[in-house]
MOPAC internal coordinates of N, CA, C and O (Angstrom, degrees):
PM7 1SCF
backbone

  N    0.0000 0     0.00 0     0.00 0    0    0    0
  C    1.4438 1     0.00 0     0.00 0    1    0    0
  C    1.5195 1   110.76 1     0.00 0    2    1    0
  O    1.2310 1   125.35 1   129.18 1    3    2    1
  N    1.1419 1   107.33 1   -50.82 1    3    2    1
  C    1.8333 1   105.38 1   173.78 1    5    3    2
  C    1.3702 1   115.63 1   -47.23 1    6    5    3
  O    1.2310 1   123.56 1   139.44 1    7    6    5
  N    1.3447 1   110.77 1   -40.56 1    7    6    5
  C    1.4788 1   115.60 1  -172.80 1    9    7    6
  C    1.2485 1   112.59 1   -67.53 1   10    9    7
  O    1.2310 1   108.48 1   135.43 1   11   10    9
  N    1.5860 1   139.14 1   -44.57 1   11   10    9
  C    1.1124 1   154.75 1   128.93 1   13   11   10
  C    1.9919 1   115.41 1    -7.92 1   14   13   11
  O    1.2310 1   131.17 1   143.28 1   15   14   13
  N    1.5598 1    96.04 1   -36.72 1   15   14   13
  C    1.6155 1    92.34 1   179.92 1   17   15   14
  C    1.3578 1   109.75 1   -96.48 1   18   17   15
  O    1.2310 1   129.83 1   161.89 1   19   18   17
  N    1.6424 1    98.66 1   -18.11 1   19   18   17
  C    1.7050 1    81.27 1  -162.68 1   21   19   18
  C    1.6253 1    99.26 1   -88.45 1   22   21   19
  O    1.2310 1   112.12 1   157.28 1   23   22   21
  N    1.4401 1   132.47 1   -22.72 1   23   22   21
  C    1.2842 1   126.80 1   170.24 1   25   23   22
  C    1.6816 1   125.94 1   -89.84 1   26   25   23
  O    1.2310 1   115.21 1  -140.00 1   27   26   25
  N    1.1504 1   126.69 1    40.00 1   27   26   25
  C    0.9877 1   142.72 1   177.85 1   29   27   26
  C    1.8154 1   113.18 1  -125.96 1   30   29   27
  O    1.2310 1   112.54 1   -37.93 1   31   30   29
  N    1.3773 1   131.69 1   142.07 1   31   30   29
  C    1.0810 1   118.43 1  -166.66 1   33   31   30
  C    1.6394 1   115.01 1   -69.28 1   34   33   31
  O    1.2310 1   130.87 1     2.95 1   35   34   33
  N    1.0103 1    96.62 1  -177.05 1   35   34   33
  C    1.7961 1    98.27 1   165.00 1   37   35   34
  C    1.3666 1   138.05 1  -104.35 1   38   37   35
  O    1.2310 1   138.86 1  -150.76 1   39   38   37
  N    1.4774 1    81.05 1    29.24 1   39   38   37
  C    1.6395 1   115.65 1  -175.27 1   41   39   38
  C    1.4202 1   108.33 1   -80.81 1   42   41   39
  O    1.2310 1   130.22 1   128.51 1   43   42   41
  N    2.0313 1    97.89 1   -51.49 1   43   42   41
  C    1.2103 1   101.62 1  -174.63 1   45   43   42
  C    1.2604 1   123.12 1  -110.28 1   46   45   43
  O    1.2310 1   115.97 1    11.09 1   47   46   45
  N    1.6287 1   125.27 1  -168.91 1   47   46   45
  C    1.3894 1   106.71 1   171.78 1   49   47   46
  C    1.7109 1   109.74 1  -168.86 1   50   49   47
  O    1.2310 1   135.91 1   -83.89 1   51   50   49
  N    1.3554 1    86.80 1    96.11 1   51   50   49
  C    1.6700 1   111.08 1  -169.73 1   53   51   50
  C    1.4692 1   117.71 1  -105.75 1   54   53   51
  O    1.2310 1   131.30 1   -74.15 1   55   54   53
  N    1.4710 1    95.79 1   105.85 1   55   54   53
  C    1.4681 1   125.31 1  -163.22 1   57   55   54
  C    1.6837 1   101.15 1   -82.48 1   58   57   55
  O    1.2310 1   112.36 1   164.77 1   59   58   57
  N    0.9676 1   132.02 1   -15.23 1   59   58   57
  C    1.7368 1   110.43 1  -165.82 1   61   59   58
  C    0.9933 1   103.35 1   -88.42 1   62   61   59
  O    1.2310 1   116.83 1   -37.71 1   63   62   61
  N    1.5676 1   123.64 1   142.29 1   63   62   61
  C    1.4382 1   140.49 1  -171.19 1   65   63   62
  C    1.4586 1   116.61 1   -75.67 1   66   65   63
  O    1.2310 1   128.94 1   151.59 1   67   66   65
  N    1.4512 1   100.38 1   -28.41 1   67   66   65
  C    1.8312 1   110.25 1  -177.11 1   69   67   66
  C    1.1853 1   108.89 1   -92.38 1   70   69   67
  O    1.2310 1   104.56 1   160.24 1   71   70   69
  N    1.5512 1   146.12 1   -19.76 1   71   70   69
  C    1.3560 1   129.45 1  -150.63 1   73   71   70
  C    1.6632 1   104.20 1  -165.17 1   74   73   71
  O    1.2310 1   121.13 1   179.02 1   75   74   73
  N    1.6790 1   115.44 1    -0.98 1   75   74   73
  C    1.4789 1   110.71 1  -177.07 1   77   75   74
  C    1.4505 1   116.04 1    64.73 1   78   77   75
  O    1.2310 1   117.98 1  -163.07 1   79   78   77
  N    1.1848 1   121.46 1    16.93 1   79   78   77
  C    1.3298 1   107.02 1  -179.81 1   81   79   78
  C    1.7744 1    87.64 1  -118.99 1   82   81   79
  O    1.2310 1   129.31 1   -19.61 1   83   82   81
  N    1.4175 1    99.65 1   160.39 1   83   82   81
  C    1.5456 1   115.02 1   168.05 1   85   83   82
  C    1.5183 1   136.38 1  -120.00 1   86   85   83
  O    1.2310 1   126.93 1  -173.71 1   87   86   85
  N    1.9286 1   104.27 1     6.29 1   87   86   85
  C    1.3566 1   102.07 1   146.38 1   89   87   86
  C    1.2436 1   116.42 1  -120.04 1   90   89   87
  O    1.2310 1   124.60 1   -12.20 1   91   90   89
  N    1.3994 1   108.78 1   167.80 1   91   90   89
  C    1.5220 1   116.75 1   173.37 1   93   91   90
  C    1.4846 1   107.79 1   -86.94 1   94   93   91
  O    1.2310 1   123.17 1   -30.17 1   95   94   93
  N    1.2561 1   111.53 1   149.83 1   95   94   93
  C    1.7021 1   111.69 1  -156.60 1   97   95   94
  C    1.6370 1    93.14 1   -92.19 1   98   97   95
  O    1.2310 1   119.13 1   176.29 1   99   98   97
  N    1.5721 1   119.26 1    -3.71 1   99   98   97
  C    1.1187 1   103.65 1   168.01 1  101   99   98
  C    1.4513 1   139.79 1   -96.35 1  102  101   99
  O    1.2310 1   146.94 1   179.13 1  103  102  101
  N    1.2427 1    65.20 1    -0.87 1  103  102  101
  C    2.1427 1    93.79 1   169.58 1  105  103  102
  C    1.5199 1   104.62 1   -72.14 1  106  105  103
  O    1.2310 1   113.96 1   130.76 1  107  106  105
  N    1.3070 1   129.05 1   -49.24 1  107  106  105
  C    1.3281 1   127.33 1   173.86 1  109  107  106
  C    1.3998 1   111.58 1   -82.02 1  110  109  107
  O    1.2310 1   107.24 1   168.03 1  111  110  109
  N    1.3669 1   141.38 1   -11.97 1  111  110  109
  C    1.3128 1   105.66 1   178.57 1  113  111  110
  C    1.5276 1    89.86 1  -132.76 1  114  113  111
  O    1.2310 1   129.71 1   -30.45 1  115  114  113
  N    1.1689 1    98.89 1   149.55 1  115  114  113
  C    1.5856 1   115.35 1  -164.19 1  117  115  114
  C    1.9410 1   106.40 1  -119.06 1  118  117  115
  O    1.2310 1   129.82 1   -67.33 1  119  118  117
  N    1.5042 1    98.67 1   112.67 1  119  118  117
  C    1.9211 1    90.48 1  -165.09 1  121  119  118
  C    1.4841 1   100.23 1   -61.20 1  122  121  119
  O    1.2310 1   106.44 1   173.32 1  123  122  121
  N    1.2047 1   142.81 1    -6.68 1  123  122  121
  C    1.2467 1   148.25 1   175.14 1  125  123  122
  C    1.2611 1   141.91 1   -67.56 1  126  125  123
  O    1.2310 1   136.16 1   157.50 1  127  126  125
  N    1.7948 1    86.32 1   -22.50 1  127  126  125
  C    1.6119 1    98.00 1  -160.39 1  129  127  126
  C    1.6662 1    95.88 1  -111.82 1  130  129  127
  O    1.2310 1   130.57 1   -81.81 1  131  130  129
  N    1.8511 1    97.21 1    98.19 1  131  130  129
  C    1.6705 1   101.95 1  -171.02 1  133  131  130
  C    1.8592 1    81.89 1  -125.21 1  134  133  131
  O    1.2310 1   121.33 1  -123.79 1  135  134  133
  N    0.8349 1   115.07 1    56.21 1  135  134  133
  C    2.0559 1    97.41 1   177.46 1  137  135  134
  C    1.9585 1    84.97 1  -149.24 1  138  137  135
  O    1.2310 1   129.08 1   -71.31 1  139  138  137
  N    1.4641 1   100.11 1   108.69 1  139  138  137
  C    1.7068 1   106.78 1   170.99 1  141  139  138
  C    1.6320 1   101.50 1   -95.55 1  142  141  139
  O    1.2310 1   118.70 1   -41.63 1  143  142  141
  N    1.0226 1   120.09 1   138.37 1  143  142  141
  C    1.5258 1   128.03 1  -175.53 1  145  143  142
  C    1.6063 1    93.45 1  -131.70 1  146  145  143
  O    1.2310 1   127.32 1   -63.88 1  147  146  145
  N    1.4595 1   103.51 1   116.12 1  147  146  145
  C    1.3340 1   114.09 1   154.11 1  149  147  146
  C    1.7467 1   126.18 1  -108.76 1  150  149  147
  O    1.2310 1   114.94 1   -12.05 1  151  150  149
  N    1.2474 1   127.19 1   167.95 1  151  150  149
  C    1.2230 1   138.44 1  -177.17 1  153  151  150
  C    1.9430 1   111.80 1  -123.42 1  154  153  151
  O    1.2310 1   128.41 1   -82.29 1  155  154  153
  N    1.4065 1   101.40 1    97.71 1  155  154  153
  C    1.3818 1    87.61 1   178.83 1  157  155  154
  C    1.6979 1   104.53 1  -118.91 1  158  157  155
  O    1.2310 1   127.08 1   -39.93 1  159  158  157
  N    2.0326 1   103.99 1   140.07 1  159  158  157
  C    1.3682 1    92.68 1   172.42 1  161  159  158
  C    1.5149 1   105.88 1  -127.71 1  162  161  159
  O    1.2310 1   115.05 1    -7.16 1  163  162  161
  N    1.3466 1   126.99 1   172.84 1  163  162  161
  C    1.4756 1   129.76 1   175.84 1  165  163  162
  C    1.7059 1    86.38 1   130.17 1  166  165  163
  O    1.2310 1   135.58 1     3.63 1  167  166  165
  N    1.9737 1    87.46 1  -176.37 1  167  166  165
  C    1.4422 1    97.35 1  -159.15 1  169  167  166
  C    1.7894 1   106.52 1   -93.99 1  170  169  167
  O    1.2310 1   124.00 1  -176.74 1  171  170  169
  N    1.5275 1   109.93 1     3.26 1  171  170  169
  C    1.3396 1   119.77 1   152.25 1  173  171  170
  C    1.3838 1   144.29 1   -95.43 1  174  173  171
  O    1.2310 1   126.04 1  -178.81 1  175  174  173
  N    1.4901 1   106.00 1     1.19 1  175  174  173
  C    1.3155 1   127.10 1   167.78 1  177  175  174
  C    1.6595 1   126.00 1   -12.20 1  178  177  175
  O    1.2310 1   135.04 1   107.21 1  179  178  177
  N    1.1437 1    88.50 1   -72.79 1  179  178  177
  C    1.4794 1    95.75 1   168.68 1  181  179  178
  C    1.2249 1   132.21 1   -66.25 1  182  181  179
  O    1.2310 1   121.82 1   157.15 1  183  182  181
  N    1.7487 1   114.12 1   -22.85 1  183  182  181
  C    1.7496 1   106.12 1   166.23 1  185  183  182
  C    1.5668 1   104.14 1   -69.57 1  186  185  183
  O    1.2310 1   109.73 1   141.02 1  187  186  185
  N    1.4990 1   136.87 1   -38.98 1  187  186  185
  C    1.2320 1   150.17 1  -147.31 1  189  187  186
  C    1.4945 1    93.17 1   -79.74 1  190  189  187
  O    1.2310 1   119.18 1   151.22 1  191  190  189
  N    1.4730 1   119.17 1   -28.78 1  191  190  189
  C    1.3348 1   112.98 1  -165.17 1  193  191  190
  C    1.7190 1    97.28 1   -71.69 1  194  193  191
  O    1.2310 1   128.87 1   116.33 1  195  194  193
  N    1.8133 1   100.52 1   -63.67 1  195  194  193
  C    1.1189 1   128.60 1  -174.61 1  197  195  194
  C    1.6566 1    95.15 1   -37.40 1  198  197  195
  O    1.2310 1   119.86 1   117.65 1  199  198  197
  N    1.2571 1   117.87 1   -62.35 1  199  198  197
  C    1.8922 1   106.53 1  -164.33 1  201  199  198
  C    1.5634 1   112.89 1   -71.24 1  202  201  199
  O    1.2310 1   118.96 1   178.03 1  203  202  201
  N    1.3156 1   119.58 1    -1.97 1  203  202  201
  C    1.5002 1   132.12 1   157.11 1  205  203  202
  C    1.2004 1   117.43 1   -65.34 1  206  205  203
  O    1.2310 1   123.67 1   103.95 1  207  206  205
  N    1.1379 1   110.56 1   -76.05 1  207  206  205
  C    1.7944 1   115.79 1   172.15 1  209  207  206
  C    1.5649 1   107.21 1   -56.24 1  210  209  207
  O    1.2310 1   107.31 1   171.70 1  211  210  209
  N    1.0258 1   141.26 1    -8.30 1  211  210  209
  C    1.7049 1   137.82 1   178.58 1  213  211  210
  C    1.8067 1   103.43 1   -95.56 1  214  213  211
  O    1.2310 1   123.02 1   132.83 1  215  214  213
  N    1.4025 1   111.82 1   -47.17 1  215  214  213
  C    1.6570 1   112.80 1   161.99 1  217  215  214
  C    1.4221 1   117.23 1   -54.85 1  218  217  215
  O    1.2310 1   119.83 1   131.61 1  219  218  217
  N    1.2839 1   117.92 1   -48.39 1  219  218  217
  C    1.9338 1   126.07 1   178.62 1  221  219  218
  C    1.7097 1    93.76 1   -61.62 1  222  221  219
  O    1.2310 1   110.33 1    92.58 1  223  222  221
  N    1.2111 1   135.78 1   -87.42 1  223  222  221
  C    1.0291 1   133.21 1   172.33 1  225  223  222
  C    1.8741 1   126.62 1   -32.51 1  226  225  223
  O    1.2310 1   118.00 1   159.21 1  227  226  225
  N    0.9598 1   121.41 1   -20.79 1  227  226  225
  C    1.4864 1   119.13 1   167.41 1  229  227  226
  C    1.4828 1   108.64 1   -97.87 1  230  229  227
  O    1.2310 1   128.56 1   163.36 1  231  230  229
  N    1.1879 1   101.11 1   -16.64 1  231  230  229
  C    1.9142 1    87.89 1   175.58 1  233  231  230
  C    1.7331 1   109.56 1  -119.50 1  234  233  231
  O    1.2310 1   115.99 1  -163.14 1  235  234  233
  N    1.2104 1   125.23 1    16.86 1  235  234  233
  C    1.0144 1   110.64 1   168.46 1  237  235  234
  C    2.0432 1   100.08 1  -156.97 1  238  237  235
  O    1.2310 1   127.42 1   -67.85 1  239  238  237
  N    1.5293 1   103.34 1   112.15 1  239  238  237
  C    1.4229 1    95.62 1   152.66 1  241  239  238
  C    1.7576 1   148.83 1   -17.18 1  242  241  239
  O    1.2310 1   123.00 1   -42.14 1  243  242  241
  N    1.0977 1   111.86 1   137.86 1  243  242  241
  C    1.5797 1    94.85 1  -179.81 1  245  243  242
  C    1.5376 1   133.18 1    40.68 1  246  245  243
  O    1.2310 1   131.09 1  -139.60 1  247  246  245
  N    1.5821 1    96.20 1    40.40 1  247  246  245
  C    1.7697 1   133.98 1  -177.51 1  249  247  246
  C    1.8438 1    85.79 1   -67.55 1  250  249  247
  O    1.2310 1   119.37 1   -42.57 1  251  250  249
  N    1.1186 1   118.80 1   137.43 1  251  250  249
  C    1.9392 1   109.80 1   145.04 1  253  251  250
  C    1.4461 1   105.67 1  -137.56 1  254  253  251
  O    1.2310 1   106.40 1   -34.75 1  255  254  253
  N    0.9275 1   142.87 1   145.25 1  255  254  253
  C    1.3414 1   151.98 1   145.87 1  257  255  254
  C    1.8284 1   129.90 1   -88.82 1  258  257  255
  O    1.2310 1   117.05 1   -26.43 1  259  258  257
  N    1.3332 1   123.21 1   153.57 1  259  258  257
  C    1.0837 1   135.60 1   142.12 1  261  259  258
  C    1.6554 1   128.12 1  -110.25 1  262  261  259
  O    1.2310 1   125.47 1   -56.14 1  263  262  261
  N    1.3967 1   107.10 1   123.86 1  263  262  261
  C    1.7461 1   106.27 1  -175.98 1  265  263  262
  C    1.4803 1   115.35 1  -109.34 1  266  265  263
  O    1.2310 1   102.86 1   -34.81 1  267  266  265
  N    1.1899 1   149.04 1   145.19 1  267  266  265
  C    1.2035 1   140.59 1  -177.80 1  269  267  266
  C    1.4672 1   101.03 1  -146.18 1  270  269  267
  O    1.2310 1   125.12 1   -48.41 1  271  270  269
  N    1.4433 1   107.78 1   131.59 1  271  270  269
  C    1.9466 1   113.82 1  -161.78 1  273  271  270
  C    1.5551 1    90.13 1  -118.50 1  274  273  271
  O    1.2310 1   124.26 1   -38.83 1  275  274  273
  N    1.3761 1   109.43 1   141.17 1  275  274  273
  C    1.5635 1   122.49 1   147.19 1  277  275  274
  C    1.3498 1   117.76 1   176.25 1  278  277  275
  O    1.2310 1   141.86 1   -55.57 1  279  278  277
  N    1.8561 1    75.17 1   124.43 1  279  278  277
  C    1.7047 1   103.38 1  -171.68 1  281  279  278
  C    1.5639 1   111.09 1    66.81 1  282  281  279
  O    1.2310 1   130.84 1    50.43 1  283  282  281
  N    1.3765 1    96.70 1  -129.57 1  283  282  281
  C    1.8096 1    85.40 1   177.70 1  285  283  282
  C    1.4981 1   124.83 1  -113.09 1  286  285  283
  O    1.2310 1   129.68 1  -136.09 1  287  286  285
  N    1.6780 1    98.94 1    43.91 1  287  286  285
  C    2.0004 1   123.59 1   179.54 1  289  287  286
  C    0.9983 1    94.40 1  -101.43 1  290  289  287
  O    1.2310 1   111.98 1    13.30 1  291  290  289
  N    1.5769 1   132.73 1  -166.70 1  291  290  289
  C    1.2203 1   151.95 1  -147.16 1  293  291  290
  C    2.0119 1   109.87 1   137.45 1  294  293  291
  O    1.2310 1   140.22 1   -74.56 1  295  294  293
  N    1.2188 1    78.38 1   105.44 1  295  294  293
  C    1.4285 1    82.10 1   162.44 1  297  295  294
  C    1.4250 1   112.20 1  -137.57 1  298  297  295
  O    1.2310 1   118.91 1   -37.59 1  299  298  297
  N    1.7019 1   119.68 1   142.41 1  299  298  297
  C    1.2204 1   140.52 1  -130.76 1  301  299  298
  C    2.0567 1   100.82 1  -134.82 1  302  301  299
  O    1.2310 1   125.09 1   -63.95 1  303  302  301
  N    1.0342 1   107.84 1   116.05 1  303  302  301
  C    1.7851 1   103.79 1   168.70 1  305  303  302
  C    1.3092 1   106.75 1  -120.97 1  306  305  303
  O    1.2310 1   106.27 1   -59.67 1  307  306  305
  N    1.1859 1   143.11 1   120.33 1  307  306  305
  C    1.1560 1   174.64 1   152.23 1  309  307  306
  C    1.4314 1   129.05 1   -69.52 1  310  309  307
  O    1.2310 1   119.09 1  -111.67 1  311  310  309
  N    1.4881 1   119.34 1    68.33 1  311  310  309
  C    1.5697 1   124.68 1  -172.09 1  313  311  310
  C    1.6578 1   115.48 1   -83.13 1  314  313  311
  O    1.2310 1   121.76 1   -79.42 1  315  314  313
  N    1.0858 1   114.24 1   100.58 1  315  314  313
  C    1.4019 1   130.03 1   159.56 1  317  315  314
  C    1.3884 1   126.11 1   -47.54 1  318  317  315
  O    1.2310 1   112.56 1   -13.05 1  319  318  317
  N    1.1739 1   131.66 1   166.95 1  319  318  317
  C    1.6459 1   134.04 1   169.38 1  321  319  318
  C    1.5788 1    94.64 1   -95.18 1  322  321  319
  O    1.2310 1   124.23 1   116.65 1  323  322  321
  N    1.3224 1   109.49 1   -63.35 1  323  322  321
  C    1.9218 1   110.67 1  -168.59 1  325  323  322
  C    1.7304 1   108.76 1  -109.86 1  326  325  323
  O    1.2310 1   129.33 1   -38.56 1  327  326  325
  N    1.1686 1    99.63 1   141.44 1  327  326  325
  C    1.5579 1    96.19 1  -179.78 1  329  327  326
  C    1.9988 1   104.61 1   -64.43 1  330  329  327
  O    1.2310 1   124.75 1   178.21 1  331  330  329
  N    1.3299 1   108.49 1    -1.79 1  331  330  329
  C    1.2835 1    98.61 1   178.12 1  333  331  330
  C    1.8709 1   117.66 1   -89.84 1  334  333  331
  O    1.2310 1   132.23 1   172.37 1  335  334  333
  N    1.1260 1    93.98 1    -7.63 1  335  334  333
  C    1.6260 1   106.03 1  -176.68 1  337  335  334
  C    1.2517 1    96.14 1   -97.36 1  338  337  335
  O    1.2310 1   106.44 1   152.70 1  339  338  337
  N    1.3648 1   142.81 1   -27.30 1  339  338  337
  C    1.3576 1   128.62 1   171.76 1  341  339  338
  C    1.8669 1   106.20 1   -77.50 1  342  341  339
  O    1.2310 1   124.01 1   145.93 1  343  342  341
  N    1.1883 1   109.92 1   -34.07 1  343  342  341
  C    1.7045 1   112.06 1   151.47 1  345  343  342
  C    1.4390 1   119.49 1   -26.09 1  346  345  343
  O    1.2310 1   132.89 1    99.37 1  347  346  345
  N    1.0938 1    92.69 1   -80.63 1  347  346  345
  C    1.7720 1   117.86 1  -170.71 1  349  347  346
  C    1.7711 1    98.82 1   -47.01 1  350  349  347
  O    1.2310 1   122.04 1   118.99 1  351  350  349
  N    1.2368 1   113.69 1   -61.01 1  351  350  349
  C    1.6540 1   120.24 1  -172.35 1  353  351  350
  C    1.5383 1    96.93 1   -66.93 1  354  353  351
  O    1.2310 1   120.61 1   124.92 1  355  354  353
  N    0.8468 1   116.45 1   -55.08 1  355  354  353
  C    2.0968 1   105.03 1   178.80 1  357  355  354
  C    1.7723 1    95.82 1   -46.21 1  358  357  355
  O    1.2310 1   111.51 1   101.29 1  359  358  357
  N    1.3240 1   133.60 1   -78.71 1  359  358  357
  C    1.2353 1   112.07 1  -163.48 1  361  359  358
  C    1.6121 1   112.86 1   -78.29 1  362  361  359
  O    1.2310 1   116.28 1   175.03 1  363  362  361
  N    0.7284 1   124.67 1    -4.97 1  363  362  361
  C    1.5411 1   110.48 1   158.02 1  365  363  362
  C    1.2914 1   125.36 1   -67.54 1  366  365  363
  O    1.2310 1   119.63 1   142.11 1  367  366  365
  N    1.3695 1   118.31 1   -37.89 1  367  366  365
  C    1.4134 1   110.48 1   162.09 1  369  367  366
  C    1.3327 1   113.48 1  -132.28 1  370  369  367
  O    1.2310 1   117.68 1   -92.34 1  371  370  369
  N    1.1608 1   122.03 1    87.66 1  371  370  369
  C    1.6523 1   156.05 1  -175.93 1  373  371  370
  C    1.0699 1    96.71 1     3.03 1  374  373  371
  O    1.2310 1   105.83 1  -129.70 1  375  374  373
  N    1.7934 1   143.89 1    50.30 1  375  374  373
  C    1.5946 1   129.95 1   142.09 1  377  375  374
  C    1.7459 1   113.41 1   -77.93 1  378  377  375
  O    1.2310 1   120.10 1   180.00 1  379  378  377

């Protein structure tokens, strides 16, 4: 563990004895959290929504959505099967 502290900057500060890291990965990902909600506004809103929910749905099974339009808002719910497939679709296309 010392060795771990003394070559690491002093930026950071990674306490676990087994692996150098200092969170638990289950602290950040939550098996629960499968519903991505976006907010889109402008006068294309609604195509942007629409080609969101058509990417979620072509790359992942048992995709569902809720969309709700007004004027030139858009807001978008996005229900996943695994909170890891709503993972995967956030960094694949930078949400």
């Amino acid at each position: 563990m010392k060795n771990i502290q003394k070559a690491q900057s002093d930026l950071v500060n990674d306490t676990c004895n087994d692996c150098g890291s200092f969170v638990d990965v289950g602290a950040i990902i939550d098996e629960h959290d499968t519903v991505l909600e976006l907010e889109l506004s402008g006068d294309n809103c609604e195509q942007l929504a629409n080609e969101v929910i058509e990417k979620a749905q072509q790359r992942f099974e048992g995709v569902t959505f809720e969309k709700q339009l007004q004027g030139q808002d858009a807001k978008v719910s996005i229900t996943f099967s695994f909170s890891a497939e709503k993972m995967i679709f956030q960094l694949e296309n930078g949400l």
